[in-house]
DRENVEXPA-151906 format. One record per residue (C-alpha): residue in three letters; x, y, z. Coordinates in steps of 0.1 Angstrom, whole numbers, padded with zeros to 4 digits, always signed. Layout:
<nodes>
ALAXYZ
...
</nodes>
This chain:
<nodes>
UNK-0256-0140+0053
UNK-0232-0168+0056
UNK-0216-0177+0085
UNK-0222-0207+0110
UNK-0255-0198+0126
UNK-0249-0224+0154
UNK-0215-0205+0166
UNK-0184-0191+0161
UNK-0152-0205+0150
UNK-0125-0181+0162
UNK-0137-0158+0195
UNK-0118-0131+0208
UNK-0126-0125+0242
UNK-0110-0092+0264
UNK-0083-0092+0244
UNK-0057-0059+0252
UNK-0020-0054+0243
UNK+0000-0026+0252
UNK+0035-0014+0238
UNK+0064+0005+0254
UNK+0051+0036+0264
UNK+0021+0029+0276
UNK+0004+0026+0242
UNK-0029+0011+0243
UNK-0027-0008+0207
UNK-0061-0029+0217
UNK-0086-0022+0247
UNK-0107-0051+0261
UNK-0120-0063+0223
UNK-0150-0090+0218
UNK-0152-0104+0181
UNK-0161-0133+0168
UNK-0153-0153+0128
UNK-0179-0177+0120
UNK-0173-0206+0097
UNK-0179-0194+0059
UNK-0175-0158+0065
UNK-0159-0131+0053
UNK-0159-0105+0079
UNK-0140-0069+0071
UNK-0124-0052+0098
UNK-0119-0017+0094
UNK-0100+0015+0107
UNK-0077+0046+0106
UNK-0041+0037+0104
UNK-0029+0031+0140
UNK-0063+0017+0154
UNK-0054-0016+0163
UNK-0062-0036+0131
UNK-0031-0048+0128
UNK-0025-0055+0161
UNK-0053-0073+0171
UNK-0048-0098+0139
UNK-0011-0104+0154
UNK-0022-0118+0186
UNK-0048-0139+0164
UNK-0018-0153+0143
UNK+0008-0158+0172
UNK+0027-0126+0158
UNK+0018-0108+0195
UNK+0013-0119+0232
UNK-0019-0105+0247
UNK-0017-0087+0279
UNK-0051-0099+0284
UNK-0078-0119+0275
UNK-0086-0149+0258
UNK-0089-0173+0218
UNK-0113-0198+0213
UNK-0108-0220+0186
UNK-0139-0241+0172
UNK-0149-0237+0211
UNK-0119-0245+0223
UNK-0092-0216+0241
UNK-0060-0217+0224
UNK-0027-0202+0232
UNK-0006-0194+0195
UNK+0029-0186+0207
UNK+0040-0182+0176
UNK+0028-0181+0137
UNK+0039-0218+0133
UNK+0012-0230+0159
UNK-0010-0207+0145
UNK-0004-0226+0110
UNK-0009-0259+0126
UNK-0042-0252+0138
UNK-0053-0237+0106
UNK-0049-0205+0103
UNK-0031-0180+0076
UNK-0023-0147+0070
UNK-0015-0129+0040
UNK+0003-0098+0049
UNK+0007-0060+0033
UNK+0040-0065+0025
UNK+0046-0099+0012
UNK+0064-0128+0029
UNK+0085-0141+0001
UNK+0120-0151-0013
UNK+0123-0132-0048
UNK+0148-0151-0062
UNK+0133-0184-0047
UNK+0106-0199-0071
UNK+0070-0201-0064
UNK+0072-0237-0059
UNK+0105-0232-0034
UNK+0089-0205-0013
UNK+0056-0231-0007
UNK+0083-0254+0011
UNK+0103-0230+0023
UNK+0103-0237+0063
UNK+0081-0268+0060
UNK+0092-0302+0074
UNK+0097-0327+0046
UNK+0084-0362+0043
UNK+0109-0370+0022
UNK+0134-0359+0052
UNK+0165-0355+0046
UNK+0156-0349+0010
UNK+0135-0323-0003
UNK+0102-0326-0013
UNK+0098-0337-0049
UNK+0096-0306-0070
UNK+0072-0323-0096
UNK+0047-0334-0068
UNK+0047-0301-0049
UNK+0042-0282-0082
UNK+0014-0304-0092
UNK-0002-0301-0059
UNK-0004-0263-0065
UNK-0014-0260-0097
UNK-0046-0279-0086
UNK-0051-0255-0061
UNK-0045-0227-0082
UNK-0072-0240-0108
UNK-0095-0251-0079
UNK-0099-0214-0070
UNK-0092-0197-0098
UNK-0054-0188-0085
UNK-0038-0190-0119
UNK-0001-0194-0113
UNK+0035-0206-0125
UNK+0048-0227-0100
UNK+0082-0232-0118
UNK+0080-0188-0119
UNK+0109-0171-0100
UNK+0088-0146-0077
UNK+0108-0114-0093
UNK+0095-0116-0126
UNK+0057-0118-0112
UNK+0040-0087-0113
UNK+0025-0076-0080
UNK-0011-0093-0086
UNK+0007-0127-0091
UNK+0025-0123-0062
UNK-0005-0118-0040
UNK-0021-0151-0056
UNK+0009-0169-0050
UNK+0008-0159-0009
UNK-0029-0172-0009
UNK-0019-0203-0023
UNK+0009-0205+0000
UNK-0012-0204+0029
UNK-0040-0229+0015
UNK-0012-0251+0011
UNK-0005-0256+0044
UNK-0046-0262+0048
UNK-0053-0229+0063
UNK-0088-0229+0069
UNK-0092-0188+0081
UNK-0070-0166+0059
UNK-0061-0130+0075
UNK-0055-0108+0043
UNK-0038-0075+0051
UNK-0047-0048+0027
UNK-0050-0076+0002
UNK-0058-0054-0029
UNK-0035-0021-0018
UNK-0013-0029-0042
UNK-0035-0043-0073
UNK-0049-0027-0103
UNK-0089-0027-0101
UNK-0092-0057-0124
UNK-0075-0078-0101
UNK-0091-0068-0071
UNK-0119-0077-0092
UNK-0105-0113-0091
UNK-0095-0113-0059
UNK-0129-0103-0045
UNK-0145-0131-0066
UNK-0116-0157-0049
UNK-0129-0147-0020
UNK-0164-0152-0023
UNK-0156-0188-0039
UNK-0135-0193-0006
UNK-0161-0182+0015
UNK-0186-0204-0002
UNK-0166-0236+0004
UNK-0164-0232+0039
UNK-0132-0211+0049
UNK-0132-0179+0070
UNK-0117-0151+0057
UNK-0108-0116+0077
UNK-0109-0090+0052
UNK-0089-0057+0065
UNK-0093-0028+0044
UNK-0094+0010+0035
UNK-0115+0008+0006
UNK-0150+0006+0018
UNK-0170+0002-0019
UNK-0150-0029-0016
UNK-0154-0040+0018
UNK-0194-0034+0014
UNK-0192-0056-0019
UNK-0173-0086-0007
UNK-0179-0091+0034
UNK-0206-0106+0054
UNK-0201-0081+0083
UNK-0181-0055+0091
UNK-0162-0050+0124
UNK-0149-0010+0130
UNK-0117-0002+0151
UNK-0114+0033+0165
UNK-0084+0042+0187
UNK-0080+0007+0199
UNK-0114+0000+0209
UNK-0145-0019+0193
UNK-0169+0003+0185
UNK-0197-0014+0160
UNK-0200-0043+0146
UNK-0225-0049+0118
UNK-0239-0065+0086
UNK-0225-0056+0055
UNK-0264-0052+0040
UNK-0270-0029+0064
UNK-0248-0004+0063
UNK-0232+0020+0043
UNK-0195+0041+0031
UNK-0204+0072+0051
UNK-0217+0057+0080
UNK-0183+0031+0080
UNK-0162+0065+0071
UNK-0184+0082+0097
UNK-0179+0049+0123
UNK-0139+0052+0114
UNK-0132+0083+0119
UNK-0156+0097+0148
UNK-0168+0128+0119
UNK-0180+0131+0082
UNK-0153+0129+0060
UNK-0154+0141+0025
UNK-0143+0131-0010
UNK-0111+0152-0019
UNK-0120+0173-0049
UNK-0095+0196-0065
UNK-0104+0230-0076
UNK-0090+0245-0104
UNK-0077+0283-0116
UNK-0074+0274-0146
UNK-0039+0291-0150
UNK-0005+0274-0152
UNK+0028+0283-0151
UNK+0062+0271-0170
UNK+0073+0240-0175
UNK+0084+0225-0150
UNK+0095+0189-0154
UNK+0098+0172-0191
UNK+0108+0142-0198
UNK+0117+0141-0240
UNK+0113+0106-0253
UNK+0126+0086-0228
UNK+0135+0051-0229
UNK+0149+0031-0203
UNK+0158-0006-0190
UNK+0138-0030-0161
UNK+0164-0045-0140
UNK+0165-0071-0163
UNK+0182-0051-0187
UNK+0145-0052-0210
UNK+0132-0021-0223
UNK+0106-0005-0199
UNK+0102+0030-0210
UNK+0101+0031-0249
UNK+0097+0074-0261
UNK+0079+0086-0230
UNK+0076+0125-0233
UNK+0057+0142-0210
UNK+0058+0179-0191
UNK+0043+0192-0158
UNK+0034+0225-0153
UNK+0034+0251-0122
UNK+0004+0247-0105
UNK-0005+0214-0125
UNK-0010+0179-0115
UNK-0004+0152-0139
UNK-0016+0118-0133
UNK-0003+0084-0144
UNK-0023+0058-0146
UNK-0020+0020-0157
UNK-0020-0016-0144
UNK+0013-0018-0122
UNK+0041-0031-0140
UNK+0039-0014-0171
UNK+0069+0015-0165
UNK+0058+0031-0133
UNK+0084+0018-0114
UNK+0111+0028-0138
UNK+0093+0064-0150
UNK+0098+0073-0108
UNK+0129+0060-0104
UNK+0140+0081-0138
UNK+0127+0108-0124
UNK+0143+0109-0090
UNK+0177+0101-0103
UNK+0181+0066-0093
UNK+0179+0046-0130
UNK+0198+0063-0157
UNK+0181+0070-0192
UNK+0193+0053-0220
UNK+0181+0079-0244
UNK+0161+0111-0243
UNK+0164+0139-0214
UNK+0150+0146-0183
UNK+0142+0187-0178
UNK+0143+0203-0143
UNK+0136+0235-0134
UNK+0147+0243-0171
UNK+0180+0226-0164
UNK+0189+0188-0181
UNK+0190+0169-0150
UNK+0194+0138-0172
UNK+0220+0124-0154
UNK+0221+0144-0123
UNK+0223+0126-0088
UNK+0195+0125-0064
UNK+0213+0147-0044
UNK+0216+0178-0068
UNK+0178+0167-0079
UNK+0166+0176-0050
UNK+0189+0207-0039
UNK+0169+0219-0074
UNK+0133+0219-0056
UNK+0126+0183-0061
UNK+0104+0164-0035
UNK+0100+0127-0037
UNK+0074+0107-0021
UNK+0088+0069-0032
UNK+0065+0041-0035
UNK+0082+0017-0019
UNK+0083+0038+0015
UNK+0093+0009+0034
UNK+0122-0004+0016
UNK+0136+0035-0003
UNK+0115+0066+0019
UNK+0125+0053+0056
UNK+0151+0044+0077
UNK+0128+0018+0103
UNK+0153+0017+0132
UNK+0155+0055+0128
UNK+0138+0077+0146
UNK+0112+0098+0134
UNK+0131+0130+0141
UNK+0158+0114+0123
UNK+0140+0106+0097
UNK+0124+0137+0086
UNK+0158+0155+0088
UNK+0175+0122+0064
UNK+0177+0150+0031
UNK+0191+0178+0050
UNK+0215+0161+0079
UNK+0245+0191+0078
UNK+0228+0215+0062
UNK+0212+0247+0085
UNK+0197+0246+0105
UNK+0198+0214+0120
UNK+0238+0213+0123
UNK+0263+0237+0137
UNK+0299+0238+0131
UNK+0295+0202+0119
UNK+0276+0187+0147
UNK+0239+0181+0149
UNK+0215+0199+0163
UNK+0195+0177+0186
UNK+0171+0205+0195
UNK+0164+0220+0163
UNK+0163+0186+0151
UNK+0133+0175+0176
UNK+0119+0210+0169
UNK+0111+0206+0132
UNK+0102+0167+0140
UNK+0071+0180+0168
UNK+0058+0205+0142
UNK+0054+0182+0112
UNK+0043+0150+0135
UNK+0014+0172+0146
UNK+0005+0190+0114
UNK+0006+0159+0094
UNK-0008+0140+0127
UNK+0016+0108+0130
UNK+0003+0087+0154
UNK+0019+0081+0178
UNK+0033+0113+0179
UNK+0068+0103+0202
UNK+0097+0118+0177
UNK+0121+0098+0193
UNK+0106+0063+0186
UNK+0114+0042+0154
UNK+0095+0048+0124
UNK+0095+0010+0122
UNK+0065+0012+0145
UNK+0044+0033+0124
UNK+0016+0018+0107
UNK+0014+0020+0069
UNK-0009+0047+0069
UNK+0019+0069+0097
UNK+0046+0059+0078
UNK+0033+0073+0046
UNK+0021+0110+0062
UNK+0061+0112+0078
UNK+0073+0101+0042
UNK+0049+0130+0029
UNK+0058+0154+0055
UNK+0092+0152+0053
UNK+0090+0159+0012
UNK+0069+0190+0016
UNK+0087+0206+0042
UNK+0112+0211+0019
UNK+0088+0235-0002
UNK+0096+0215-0032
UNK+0091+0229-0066
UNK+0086+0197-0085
UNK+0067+0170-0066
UNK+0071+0134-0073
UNK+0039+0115-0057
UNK+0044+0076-0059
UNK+0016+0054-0043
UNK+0010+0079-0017
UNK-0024+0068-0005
UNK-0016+0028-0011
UNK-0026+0010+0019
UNK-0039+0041+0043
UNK-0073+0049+0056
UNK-0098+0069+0047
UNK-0092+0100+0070
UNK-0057+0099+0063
UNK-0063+0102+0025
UNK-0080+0131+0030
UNK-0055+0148+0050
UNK-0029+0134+0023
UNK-0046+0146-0010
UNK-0052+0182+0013
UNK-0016+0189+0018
UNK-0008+0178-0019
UNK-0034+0201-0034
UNK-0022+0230-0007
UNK+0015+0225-0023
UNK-0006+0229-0055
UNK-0019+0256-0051
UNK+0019+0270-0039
UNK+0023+0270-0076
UNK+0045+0237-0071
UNK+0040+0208-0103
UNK+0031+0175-0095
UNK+0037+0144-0111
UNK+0014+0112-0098
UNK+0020+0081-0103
UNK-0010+0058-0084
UNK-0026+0029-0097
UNK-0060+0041-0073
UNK-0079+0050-0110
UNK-0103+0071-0085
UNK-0074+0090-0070
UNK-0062+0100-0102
UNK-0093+0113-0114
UNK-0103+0133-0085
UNK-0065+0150-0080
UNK-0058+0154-0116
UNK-0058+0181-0143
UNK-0044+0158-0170
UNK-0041+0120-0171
UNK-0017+0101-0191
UNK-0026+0064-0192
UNK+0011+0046-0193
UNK+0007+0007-0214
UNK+0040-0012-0221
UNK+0064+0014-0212
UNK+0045+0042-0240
UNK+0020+0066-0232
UNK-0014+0050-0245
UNK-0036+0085-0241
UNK-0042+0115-0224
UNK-0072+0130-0215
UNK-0082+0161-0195
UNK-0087+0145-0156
UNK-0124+0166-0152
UNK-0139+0149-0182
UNK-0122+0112-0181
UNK-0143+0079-0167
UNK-0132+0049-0158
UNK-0150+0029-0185
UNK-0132+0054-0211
UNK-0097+0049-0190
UNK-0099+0010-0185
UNK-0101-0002-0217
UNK-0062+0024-0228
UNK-0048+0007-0195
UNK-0058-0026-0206
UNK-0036-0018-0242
UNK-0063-0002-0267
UNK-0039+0026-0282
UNK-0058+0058-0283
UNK-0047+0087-0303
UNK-0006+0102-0298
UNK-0010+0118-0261
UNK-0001+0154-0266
UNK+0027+0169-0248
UNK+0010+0199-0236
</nodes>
């Protein structure tokens, strides 16, 4: 195992926060980081992962308890003495200027010696392509951070924070958001970290991954420690099992076989990136009543553009977009979804939720002034908090206090509020972008549960995920989506991944069919 044998460098002794209302975020917790480790620390959305690594990185004051550092107890009141003392965190949603270079976001905030001048451009770009080839962190530093895709944008946030000589790195759902063959690469950059000394805390959902790359693995369950264990010695049930506090099982869709009309086409659709570039290029596809089709593909190749024609929010430049039977090619979102369709975005931060809202507020943000949560043109507060209690506990949102912000829900929270508040509406046509991205394993069962119950309401469902496993266990038919053009379809029972990698990857299969 590796790891300093003769001690620890980073302890966490006692340590227990509390938020406003009484909310018991961490309870008394021991752990310990050695030197050369990678240790994963794992749990259901809302157990305190988070938490616990912002009092580490200064983000959080402790109500009690204590950090060593290399022996030593350390107060962090905020990220930049956290920084100084060699720590760095990579978070979920990244920390980054888009229309700042790579280069200008390293210095961003930094002091310079060069003082009152910037630091020299050429020196600071040199100085990071070395890093970058040191660990195999390939990288344009001169690259404006909107045109990366999302895998170079998670590189470039390592190398940010082994530019200012962190020496433990906190990465927060670090591959959540990449296609398999990056978190391929990133699980190897790890391992090379690891190997030349740094510590690296490894918080995850995806437990084949955590049992591949950690050390050890340290379980969170409502706040409290409750194992801590080698990696060797374990296994995905008995983390899943540790997790959750039950067995949880694998969603698996079953089939009838039948399906209705069509409900959604899209008829050779092209469409522009903001940048004014072609990203669609003559995508036809159609979903079915009581069908799910899944798109698959390496992030960046149309996904974000195929959702956003879909919900109404990019216009098509030339084909049609069917629903219900009706051209809805340039209909609003508004009449979209008056039409039966729900949208799960998958960006739920920045498009699904308002964060200073409530969550009462925000499962009512698609029907404010419609019955029968308004009356003679004023809201109805009750019925309002009504609807809000029902769908926090069906979908169970923790915490479950309607009137807080949503801002305080953890990834995993947000997304069951974002998916509750799309099927309450007893959509038709469902829209599913990224809905498992970043949430734990118990709340991906209960997510892919109410998605296949809407299923089996007869709605049609259109996935978009770049999880390859999710879309070949939810899946009747899979389109694989390459350069804006659909590269295959095959039936979602029979496809593998070693037959859907190399399509995603660009190897044109055989004209997808538009069944």
């Amino acid at each position: 195992m590796a790891g300093d044998p003769e001690g620890a460098l980073v302890e966490l002794r006692g340590i227990t926060k509390r938020f406003p209302g009484g909310t018991l975020a961490n309870d008394a917790i021991d752990l310990d980081l050695r030197r050369g480790e990678i240790l994963a620390l794992l749990g259901e959305n809302g157990a305190g992962k988070s938490t616990l690594m912002g009092v580490l990185y200064g983000l959080l004051r402790p109500d009690a308890g204590e950090i060593r550092l290399r022996g030593e107890p350390v107060r962090f009141r905020s990220p930049r003495d956290a920084i100084r003392h060699g720590l760095g965190m990579v978070h979920q949603h990244f920390m980054l200027v888009p229309t700042f270079t790579v280069a200008e976001n390293f210095v961003l905030g930094r002091p310079s010696p060069r003082w009152p001048l910037l630091e020299d451009r050429r020196a600071v770009a040199a100085r990071i392509a070395g890093l970058a080839r040191r660990h195999g962190l390939a990288v344009d530093p001169d690259a404006r951070v909107d045109r990366l895709s999302v895998g170079q944008q998670q590189r470039v946030e390592i190398l940010k924070a082994l530019y200012r000589g962190a020496e433990i790195l906190i990465l927060d759902e670090p591959t959540a958001v990449l296609t398999p063959q990056e978190a391929d690469e990133l699980l190897a950059v790890l391992r090379g970290l690891a190997a030349a000394g740094r510590s690296v805390v490894f918080i995850s959902h995806k437990l084949d991954e955590v049992l591949r790359v950690a050390d050890r693995v340290a379980v969170l369950r409502d706040g409290r420690l409750v194992a801590t264990l080698p990696a060797g010695s374990t296994s995905a049930p008995e983390l899943g099992r540790l997790m959750v506090g039950r067995e949880v099982r694998p969603s698996a869709a079953a089939r009838s076989g039948e399906r209705g009309e069509p409900r959604l086409v899209l008829e050779s659709v092209a469409a522009a990136d903001d940048r004014g570039v072609a990203a669609l290029r003559g995508v036809d596809l159609r979903v079915h009543a009581g069908d799910i089709v899944g798109l698959a593909g390496v992030d960046g190749n149309g996904q974000r553009e195929l959702e956003e024609v879909v919900a109404g929010l990019r216009p098509v430049l030339e084909g049609r977009v069917l629903l219900a039977g009706r051209d809805a090619t340039a209909a609003p979102v508004r009449e979209r979804l008056a039409a039966g369709l729900g949208y799960v975005p998958s960006d739920r931060h920045g498009r699904a939720l308002l964060r200073d809202a409530s969550l009462a507020d925000n499962l009512v943000l698609e029907r404010v002034g419609r019955s029968p949560f308004s009356r003679a043109g004023l809201l109805d507060r009750a019925a309002i908090a009504r609807h809000a209690r029902r769908l926090v506990a069906a979908f169970g949102v923790r915490p479950a206090a309607v009137d807080s912000p949503a801002g305080r829900l953890s990834g995993g929270n947000a997304q069951k509020l974002v998916l509750a508040r799309a099927l309450s509406r007893d959509p038709s046509v469902l829209l599913v972008c990224q809905p498992t991205r970043g949430v734990d394993l118990g709340a991906v069962e209960r997510l892919h549960a109410e998605i296949l119950r809407r299923l089996d309401a007869g709605a049609a469902i259109l996935l978009i995920s770049t999880e390859l496993s999710e879309v070949m266990a939810l899946a009747d038919r899979i389109l694989v989506l390459y350069e804006g053009r659909i590269a295959g379809e095959r039936a979602g029972t029979a496809a593998t991944a070693e037959e859907l990698g190399p399509l995603m990857g660009g190897r044109r299969a055989e004209p997808a069919r538009a069944a």
